[in-house]
C-alpha positions in Angstrom: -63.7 64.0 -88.9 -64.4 60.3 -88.7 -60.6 59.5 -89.5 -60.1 61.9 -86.7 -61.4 60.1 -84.1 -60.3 56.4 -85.4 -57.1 58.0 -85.4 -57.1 59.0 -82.2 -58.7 56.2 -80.7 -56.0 53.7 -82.6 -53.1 56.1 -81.1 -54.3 56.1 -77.3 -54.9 52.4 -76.8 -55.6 53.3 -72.5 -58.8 55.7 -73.7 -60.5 52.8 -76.3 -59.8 50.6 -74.1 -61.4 52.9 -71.1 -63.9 53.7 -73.4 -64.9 50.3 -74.4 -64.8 48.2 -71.2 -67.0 51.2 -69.7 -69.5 50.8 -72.8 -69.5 47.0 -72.2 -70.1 46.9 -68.7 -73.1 49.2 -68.7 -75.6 46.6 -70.5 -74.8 44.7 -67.4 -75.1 47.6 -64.8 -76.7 51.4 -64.5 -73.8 53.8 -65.0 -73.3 55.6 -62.1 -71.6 59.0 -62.0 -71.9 59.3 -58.7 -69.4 56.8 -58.4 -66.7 58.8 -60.2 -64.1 60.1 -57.7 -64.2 63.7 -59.0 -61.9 64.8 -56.5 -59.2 63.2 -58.0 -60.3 64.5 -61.7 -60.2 67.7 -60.5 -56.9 67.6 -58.8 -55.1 65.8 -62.0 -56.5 68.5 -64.0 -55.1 71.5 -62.3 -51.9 69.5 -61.7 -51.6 69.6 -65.5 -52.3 73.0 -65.7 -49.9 73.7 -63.1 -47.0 71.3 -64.5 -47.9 72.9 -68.5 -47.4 76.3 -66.7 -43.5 75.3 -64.9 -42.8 73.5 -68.1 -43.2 76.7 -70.8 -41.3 78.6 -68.1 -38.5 76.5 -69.3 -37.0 75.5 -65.7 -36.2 72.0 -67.0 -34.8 72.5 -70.1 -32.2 74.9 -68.3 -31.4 73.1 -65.4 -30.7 70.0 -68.6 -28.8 71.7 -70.7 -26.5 73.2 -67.5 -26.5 69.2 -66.8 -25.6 68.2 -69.9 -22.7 71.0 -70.4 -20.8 69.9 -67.0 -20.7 66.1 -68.4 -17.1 64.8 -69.5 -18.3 61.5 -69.9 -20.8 59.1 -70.4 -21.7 57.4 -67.0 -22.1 61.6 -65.2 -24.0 62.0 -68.6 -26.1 58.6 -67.7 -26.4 59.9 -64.1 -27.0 63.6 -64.3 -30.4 62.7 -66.2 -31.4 59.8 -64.3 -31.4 62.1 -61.1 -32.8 64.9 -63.4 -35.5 62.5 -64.1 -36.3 60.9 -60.7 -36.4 64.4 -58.8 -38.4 66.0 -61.6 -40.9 63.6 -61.6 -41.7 64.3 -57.4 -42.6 67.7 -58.6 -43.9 67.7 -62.3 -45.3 63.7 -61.8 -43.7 60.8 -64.5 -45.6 61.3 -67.4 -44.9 65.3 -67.7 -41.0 64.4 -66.4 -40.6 62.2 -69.5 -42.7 63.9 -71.8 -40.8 67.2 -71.3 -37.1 65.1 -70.3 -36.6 62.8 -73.2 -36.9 64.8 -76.2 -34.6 67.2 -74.6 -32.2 64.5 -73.8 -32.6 62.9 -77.1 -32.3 66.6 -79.4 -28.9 67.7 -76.7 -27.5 64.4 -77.2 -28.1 64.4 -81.3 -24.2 63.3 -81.7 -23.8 60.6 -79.2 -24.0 57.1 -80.7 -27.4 55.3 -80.7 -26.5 53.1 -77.7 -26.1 55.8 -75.7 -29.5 57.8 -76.3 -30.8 53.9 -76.1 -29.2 53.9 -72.7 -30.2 57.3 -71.4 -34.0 57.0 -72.8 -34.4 54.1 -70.6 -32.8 54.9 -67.6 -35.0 58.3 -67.6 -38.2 56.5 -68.1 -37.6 54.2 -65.5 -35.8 57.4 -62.9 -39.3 59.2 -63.6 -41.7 55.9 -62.5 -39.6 55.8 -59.3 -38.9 59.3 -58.1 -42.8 59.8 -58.8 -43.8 57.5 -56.2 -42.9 59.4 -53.2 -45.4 62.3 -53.4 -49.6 61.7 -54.3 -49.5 63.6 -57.2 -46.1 62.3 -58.7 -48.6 59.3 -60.0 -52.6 59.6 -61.0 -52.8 56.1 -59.8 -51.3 56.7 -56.4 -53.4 60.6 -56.3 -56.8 58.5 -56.9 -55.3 55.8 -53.5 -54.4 58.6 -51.5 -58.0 60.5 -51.8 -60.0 56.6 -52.1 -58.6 55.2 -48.9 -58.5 58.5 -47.2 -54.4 57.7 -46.5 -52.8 60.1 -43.3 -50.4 61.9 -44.9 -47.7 60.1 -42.2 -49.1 56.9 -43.4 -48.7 57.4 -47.3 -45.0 58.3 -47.0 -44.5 55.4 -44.9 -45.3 53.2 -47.6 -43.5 55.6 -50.2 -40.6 57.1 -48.7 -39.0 53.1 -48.1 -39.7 52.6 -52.1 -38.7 55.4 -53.1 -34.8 55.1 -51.2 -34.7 51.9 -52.4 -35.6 52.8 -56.2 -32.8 55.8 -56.0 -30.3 53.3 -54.6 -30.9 50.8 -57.6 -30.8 53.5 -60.1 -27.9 55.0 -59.0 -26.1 51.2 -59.1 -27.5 50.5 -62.8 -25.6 53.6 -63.6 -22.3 52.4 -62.5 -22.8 49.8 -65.5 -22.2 52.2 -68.1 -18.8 53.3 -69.3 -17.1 56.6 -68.7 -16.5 57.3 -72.2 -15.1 60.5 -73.2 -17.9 62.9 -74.2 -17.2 66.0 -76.2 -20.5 68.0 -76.6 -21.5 71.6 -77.6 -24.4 72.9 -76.7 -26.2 76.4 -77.2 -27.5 78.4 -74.1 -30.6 78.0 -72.1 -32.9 81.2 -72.1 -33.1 82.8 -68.6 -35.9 82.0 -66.9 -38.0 84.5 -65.7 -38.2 85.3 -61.9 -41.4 86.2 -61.5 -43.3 83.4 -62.8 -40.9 81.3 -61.0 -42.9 83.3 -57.9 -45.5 83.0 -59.0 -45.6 79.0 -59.6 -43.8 78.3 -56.4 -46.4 79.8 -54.5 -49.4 78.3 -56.1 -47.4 75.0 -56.6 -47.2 74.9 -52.6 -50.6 75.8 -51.9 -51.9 72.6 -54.7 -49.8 70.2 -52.5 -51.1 71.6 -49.2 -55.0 71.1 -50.8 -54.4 68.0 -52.2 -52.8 66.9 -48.8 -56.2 68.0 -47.0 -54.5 70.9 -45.3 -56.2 73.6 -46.9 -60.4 73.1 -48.4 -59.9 71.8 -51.5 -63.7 73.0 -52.8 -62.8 76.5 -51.7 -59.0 76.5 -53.3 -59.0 74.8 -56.1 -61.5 77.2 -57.7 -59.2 80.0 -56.8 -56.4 78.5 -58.1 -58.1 77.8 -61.3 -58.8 81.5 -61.7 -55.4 82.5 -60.7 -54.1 80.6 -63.5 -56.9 81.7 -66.2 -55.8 85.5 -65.3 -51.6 84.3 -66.1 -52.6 82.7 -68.7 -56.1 82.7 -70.5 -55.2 79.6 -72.6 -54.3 77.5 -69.5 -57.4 75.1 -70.8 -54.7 73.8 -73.4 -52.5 72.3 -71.1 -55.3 69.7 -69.8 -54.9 66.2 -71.3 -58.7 65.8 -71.4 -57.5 61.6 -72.6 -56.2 61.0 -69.4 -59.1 62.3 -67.7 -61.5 60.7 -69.9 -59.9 58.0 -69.3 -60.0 57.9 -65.5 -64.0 58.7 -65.9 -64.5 55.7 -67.8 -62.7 53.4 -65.3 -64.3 54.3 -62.7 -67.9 54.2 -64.5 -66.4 50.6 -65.6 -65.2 49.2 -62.6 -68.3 50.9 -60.2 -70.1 48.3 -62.7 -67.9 45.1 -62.7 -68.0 46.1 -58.8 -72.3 45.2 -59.1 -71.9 42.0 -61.8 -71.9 39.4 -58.9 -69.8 36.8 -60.7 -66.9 39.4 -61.4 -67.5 40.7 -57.6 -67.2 36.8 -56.6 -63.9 36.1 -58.9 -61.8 39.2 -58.2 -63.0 39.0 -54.4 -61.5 35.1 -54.6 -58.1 36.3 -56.8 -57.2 39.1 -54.7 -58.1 38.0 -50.9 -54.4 38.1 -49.0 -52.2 40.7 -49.1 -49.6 38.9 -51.2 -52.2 38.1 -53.8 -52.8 42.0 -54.4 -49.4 42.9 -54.2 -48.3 40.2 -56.8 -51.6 40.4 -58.5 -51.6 44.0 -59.0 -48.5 43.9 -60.2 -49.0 40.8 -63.0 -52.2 42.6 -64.1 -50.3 46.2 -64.6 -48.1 44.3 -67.3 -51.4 43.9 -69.2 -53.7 46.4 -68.4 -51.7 49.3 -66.9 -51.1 50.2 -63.2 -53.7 53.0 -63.5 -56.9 50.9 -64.6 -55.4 47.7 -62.3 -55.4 50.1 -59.6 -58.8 51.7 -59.8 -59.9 47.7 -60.8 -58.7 46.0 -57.7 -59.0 49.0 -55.1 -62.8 48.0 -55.5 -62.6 44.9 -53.9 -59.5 45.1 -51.6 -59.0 47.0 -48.0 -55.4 46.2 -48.5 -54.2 49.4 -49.6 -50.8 49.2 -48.8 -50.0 46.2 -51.0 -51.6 47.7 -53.7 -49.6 50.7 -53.5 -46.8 48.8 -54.0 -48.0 46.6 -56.2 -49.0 49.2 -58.7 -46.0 51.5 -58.4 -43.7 48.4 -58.7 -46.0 47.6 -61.5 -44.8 50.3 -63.5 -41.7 48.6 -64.2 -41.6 46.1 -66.4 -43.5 46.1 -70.1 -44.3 49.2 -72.1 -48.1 49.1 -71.4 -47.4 48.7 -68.0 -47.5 52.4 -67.3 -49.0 55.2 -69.1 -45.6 57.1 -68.8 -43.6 53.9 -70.8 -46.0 54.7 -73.1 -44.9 57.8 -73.6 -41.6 57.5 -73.1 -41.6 54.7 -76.1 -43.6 57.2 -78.3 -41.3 60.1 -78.1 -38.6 57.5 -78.7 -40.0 56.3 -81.4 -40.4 59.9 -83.4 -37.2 61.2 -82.5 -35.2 57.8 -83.1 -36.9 55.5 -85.1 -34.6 53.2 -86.0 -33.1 52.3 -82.8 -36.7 51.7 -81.4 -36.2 47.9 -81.4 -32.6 48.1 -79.7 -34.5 50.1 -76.7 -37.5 48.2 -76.4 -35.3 44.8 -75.7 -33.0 46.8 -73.5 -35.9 48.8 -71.3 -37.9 45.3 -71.1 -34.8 43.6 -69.7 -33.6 46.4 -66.8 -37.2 46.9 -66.1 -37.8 43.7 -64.9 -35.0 43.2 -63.7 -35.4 46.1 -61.3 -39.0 44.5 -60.9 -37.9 41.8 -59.5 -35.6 42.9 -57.1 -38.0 45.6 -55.6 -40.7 42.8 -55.3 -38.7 40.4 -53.1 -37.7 43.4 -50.8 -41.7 44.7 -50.4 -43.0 41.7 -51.4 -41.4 38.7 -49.7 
């Protein structure tokens, strides 16, 4: 049991981490649970049901392996899953568009050379961070901003919509860069989907977006919905990632108590007082910490909401710890191709930043 949990704590670095600053802070500070933003827990946690529920319905795996079987070559290969990924990820969010995505990719494209599944890997991590951007719940950071700043729904998608264009413009040119080699590759058929759970899933999909948008009362759905999917599917539990929640819980028990240490209120309320300084700042800090935590962190002590939004989301690019879903993405590399896992890390650090840069002296400059 004990090697259990070290096990587990060693393999999700964001949780110990979560776990330990949240620990730390409270000799300093009461924690406060009251300071938890539950109604973003709640909504992450029956988007994850919701997202487990389309993904064992198998709607991505067909629509990538009809994809996959219409590419002749390796730049409509490179761009039928980058747009795969960046339009999945509005819907199913970036983690659960890589997490389902890339071992797909990486098990349909078993016979292309390592450079290739190097190339695509990348491109789909990086498709699945943008496309996420333009809807709350594509990200949990940009969910928790939405619901913490109480954003107008016009408002929010005039800071992501511009990002988000951009993003798909810059993808779709970083897919011009590879070559249209010949592809020859044979591939079994998807299993139909069925119909009605298709129904089914559209309609409750819809009706999540409209309660997390604040069109419909999200104390009075959600519960509904919940039971809804308990009567489909009794084991829907399984589908939570009770980490990443845990994780969110400690943040915000960490940073409601950094927020009441007067010398950490004093230096972050000094580091991040303009606009550019959370926008940047945000951004330099996701490299280390993650754009989740450096959100919740700096959202604290800032009205500048905007710039944080796009610091964060930009933020995502860049190193592998600088989003949750890189994390992921390098993981599932890893296990599927272990020995190329040095080849992608240099390659996905150097486009990422690249990319970075670019997108911050359009939004930042």
């Amino acid at each position: 049991m004990i090697n259990r949990i070290f096990t587990y704590l060693k393999g999700d670095v964001m949780f110990t981490a979560s776990l330990v600053l949240a620990v730390v802070t409270s000799f300093f500070n009461t924690p406060d649970f009251g300071a938890v933003n539950w109604h973003t827990i709640f909504s992450l946690a029956t988007m994850m049901i919701w997202v487990g529920l389309l993904e064992r319905a198998g709607v991505l795996h067909a629509v990538s392996v009809w994809l996959v079987s219409r590419s002749h070559h390796a730049r409509t290969l490179m761009t039928s899953v980058t747009f795969l990924s960046f339009f999945g990820a509005m819907i199913l969010s970036n983690d659960i568009a890589i997490l389902t995505l890339m071992p797909i990719y990486l098990r349909l494209a078993k016979d292309l050379s390592a450079r290739l599944k190097v190339i695509g890997s990348t491109l789909i991590i990086m498709a699945a961070n943008s496309g996420a951007i333009l809807f709350p719940f594509g990200k949990s950071q940009n969910l928790y901003m939405y619901g913490f700043y109480h954003v107008s729904v016009g408002e929010f998608f005039k800071w992501s919509a511009s990002l988000t264009i951009v993003s798909l413009i810059l993808m779709f040119i970083i897919t011009r860069f590879v070559r249209a080699t010949p592809l020859d590759i044979n591939l079994r058929p998807a299993n139909k989907v069925d119909n009605g759970r298709l129904v089914f899933l559209g309609i409750t999909g819809l009706i999540l977006v409209a309660t997390i948008f604040g069109w419909t009362p999200f104390n009075v759905v959600i519960p509904l919905i919940l039971i809804a999917f308990l009567i489909y599917r009794h084991d829907m539990l399984k589908l939570v990632d009770y980490g990443l929640l845990a994780t969110f819980l400690f943040f915000f028990i960490a940073t409601n108590n950094l927020a009441h240490i007067e010398a950490v209120r004093n230096l972050i309320g000094t580091l991040f007082n303009t606009k550019s300084h959370v926008l940047f700042g945000t951004f330099f800090l996701s490299q280390f910490i993650s754009n989740v935590p450096s959100t919740i962190l700096i959202s604290t002590f800032t009205d500048h909401a905007r710039e944080l939004f796009i610091g964060s989301n930009i933020g995502g690019l860049g190193t592998v710890v600088a989003s949750m879903a890189n994390l992921i993405g390098y993981r599932v590399f890893r296990q599927i191709e272990p020995d190329s896992s040095a080849t992608f890390m240099k390659l996905f650090m150097v486009v990422n930043f690249v990319m970075a840069a670019i997108l911050l002296v359009i939004f930042g400059l």
